[in-house]
N, C-alpha and C positions, 0 to 999 in steps of 0.2 A: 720698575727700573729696567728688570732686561728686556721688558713688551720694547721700552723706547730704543737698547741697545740693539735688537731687532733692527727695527726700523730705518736705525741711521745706517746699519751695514748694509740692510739692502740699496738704500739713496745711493750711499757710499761707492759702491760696484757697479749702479750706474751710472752714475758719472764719470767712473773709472772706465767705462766700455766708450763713454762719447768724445772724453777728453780724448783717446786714442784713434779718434779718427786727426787725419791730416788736416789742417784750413790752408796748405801754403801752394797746393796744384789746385788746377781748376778744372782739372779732368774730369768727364761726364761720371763716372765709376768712384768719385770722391765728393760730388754735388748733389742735393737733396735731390731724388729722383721722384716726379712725380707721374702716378702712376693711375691711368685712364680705363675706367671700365665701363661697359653696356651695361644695361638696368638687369634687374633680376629674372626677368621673361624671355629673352633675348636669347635667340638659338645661337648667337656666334658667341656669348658668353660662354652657355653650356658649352658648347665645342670645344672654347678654349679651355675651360678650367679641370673639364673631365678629360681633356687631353693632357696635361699637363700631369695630369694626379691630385690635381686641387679640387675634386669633383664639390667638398664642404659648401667650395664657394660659387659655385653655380648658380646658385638661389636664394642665399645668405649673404647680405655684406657684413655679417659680422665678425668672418674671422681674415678679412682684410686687413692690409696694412691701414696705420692710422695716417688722415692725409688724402684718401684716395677718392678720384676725381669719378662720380657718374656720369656716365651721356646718355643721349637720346638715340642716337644713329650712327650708323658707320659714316655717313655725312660730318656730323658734331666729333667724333674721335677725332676724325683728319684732319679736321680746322683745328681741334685744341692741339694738336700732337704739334701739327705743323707751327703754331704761333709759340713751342715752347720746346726749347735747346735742350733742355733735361728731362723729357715728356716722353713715356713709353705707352704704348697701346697695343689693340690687337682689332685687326679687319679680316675681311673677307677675302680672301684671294679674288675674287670677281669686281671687288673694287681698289684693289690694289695699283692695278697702270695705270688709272689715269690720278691717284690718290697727290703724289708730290711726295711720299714719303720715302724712307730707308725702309725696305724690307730685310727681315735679320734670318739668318740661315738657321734650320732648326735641327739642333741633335747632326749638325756641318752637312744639311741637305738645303740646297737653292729653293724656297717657294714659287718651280714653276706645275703648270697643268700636267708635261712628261712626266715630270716625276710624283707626281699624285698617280696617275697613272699604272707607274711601275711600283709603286707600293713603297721606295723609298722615304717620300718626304709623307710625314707618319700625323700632322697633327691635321686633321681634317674630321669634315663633319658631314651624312646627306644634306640634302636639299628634299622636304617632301611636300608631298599634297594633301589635300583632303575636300569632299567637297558634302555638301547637305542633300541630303538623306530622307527626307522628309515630305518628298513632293506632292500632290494628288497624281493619282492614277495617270498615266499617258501622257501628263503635261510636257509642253514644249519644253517647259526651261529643261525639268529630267533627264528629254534625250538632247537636247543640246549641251548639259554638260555631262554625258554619254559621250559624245560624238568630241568635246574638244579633249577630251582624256583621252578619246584612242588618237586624236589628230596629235596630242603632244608627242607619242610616240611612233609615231609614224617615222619614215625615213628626212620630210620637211621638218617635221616638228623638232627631230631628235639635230639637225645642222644646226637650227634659229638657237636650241637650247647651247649648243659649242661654239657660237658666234657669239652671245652674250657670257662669253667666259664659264657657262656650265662645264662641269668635267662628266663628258658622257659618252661611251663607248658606238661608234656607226657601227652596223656590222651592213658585211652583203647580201645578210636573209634580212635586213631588215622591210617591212613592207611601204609602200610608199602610200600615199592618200588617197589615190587612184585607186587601188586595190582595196583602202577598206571603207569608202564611203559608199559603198552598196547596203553595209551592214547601218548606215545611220542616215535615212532617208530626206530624215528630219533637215540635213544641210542645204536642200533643194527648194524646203518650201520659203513662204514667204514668212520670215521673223523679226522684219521692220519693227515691231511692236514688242518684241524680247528683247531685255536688258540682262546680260549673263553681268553677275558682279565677283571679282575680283580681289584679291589684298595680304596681308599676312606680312610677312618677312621684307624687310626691306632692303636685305644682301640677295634675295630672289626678286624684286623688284624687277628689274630689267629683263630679265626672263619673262617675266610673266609678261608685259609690256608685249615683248615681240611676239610671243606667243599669240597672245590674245588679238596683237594687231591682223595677223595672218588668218585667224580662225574667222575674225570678224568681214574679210573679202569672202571669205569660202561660205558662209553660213549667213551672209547678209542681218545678224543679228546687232544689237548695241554692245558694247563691255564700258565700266568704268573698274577705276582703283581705288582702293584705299587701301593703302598701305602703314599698319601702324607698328609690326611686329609681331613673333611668333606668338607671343601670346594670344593674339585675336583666332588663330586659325580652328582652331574646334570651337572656343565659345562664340563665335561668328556662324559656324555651319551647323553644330549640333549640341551648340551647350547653350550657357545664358542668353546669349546678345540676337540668336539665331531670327528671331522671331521681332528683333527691334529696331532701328532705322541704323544699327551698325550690322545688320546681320550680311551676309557674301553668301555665294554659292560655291566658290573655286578658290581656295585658301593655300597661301604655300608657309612651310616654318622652315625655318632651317635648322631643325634639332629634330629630337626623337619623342614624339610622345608622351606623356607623363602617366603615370596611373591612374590621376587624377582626369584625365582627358578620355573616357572612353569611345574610342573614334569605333564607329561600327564597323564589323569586317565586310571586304569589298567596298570600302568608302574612301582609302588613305591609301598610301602607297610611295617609293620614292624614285624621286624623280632625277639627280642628278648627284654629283659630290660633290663638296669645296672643299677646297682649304681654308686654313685662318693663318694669318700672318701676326707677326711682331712684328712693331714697325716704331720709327726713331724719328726724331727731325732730319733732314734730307742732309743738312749739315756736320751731323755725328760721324766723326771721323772716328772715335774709341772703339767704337762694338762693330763686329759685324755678324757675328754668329750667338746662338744662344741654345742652353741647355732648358729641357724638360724642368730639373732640377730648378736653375736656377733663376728662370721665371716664377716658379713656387716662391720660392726666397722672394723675391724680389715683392708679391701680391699680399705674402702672408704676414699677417699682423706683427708676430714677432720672429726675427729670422736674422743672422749674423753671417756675410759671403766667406768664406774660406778664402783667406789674402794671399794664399796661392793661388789662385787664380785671376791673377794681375792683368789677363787682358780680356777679362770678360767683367761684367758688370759688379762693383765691389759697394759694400755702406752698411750701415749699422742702422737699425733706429730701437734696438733692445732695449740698452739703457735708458734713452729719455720715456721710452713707452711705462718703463718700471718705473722710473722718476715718479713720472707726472700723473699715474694712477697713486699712489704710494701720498703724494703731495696732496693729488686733492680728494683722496678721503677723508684728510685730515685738515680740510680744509685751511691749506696752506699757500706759497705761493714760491716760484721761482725764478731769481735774475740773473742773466747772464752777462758778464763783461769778456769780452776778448779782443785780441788782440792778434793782429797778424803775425806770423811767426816766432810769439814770447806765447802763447796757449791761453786757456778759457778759463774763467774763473767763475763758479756755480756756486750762487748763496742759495739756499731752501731757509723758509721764511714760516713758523708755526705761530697760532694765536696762543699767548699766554693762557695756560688753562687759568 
C-alpha cells in the first residue's frame, strides 16, 4: 500500500508541474519546442554541446530531451528548422547566410566572423585536417598532398579559406605559392593520371571544394569529394575504411580528435575556426538572444526554465517525462482532455493486478 502511495505522489507532482504551464498564449517560449540535433559523429554537434557544457551529449543521445529530432547535415537542419515555427537547431556559422534562418545572439554576442575573431562570441569549434600516412616510398600522391597542405596555407590558399566563410588570420609574413612551390616540385610534373581524394566534414565542405578547385589548375592533378562527415576523417585516411573504396587522402572534421582516432603526428593539423549558431525559424519574433545555460535546458532530458526569465525561451517537459516513465513501467496508460482556457484534465489508467 505505501509502494502504490508512492507512486501516485510522484504521477501526482507531475502533472501538477504540466498542468501549470499556460495553453491560452501561443508564444514560441509556451509551444512544445522542438529540438534538432546532428548525429552523434558530427564535429558541429561536439562543438555545440561541449560548448554549451553539455559535453554528455556530444556522443550519447541519451541524456537528450525526449522528442528530439536527428539529422543528417547542416543542409537537413535548415530545411527542418525552416519548415517548423517552434524548431530550434544549431549550424555552422559558414552556412549560416545563405541558410534562411534567425541566428540567436549567444551569451548577448552577434554570431559574426569579427567577433570570433576578437574572442567575444565564445561558442565555436576548429576546422581540421588530416591526411594518409601510408604511402609507398616517393609516390606522387605523397608529395602531392605534401604540396596541397603547404598550398592550403600559403597566402592564396589562406584568402580562398576567408572567402568560403573560414575564420582565418592573413598576416604580411604570410608566404605566397610562388615562394613555396620550389620546395614541391612535384606540382610541375605531369599528374593527369593522379586522383588526390577528398571528404570529411560537410560545414568544411565548401572550403575543401575551392581549395582543391585551385590546387587542381596549379598541379594539373584530378580531386573528387565525398563528403559524409567528421567521422570518416581518420577511419578514411588511417583507420578502417583507409584501405576500401571509401578510403580519401585529404580529410577535414570539424571537431577535435578523439582518443579513439590515433591520427599520427605530423599527419593532422588545424586549419581554420567556426562558429556554431542557434538558429530559429526566420519568423520567430519571441527570442533573439540565448544563454549557454539555457540551451542546456532547453537539450536536456529533464530541465524546468526559471519563469523569470520571460523573454527568453520558457517550458517544462519534467512532469510528463516522470508521468510517462512512471506509467509505463507499469504498463499503463494516459488520457488527456482539455480545454482551452477552463485547463487539462490527466486520467492514468493501470491494469487490474
Amino acid at each position: 500500500m505505501k509502494f502504490i502511495k508512492k507512486v501516485f505522489l510522484v504521477l501526482v507532482l507531475g502533472v501538477a508541474v504540466l498542468a501549470a504551464c499556460s495553453c491560452e498564449d501561443k508564444k514560441f517560449e509556451e509551444q512544445k519546442i522542438t529540438v534538432y540535433t546532428r548525429d552523434t559523429t558530427s564535429g558541429t554537434r561536439d562543438g555545440f554541446f561541449t560548448g554549451i557544457g553539455f559535453k554528455e551529449a556530444a556522443t550519447d543521445n541519451a541524456p537528450l530531451v525526449e522528442g528530439f529530432v536527428e539529422v543528417t547535415g547542416n543542409g537537413d537542419i535548415i530545411a527542418k528548422v525552416q519548415a517548423d515555427e517552434y524548431g530550434i537547431g544549431y549550424i555552422s556559422l559558414a552556412s549560416y547566410a545563405d541558410s534562411g534562418l534567425k541566428g540567436l545572439k549567444y551569451e548577448g554576442v552577434e554570431p559574426k566572423e569579427a567577433n570570433v575573431l576578437d574572442g567575444s562570441y565564445e561558442l565555436t569549434r576548429n576546422f581540421n585536417y588530416i591526411v594518409r600516412n601510408d604511402y609507398a616510398a616517393g609516390s606522387k600522391e605523397q608529395k602531392l598532398v605534401d604540396a596541397f597542405v603547404a598550398y592550403m596555407f600559403s597566402k592564396e590558399g589562406k584568402e580562398i579559406i576567408k572567402s568560403k566563410d573560414g575564420i582565418i588570420e592573413i598576416k604580411a609574413t604570410d608566404k605566397k605559392w610562388a615562394d613555396l612551390k620550389a620546395s614541391h616540385p612535384v606540382a610541375d610534373e605531369d599528374n593527369a593520371s593522379v586522383t588526390l581524394r577528398l571528404g570529411g566534414s560537410t560545414s568544411v565542405q565548401k572550403v575543401a571544394e575551392a581549395l582543391s578547385a585551385a590546387f587542381k589548375e596549379i598541379a594539373g592533378c584530378k580531386v573528387s569529394h565525398n563528403h559524409t562527415g567528421s567521422g570518416a576523417a581518420y577511419k578514411a585516411t588511417q583507420g578502417s575504411e583507409k584501405d576500401g573504396a571509401t578510403g580519401l587522402d585529404i580529410v577535414f572534421a570539424s571537431r577535435e580528435f578523439k582518443d579513439s582516432e590515433p591520427a599520427a603526428a605530423g599527419t593532422h593539423g588545424k586549419l581554420c575556426v567556426d562558429a556554431i549558431v542557434a538558429v530559429v525559424h526566420k519568423d520567430n519574433k519571441q527570442i533573439s538572444g540565448v544563454l549557454a545555460s539555457q540551451l542546456k535546458k532547453i537539450y536536456e532530458r529533464f530541465y524546468r526554465v526559471d519563469k523569470g526569465r520571460s523573454q527568453e525561451i520558457e517550458g517544462t517537459r519534467l512532469g510528463l517525462a516522470i508521468v510517462k516513465y512512471v506509467v509505463l513501467a507499469y504498463d499503463g496508460r494516459i488520457e488527456l482532455d482539455s480545454t482551452l482556457g477552463l485547463g487539462s484534465k490527466f486520467t492514468v489508467y493501470f491494469k487490474k493486478a
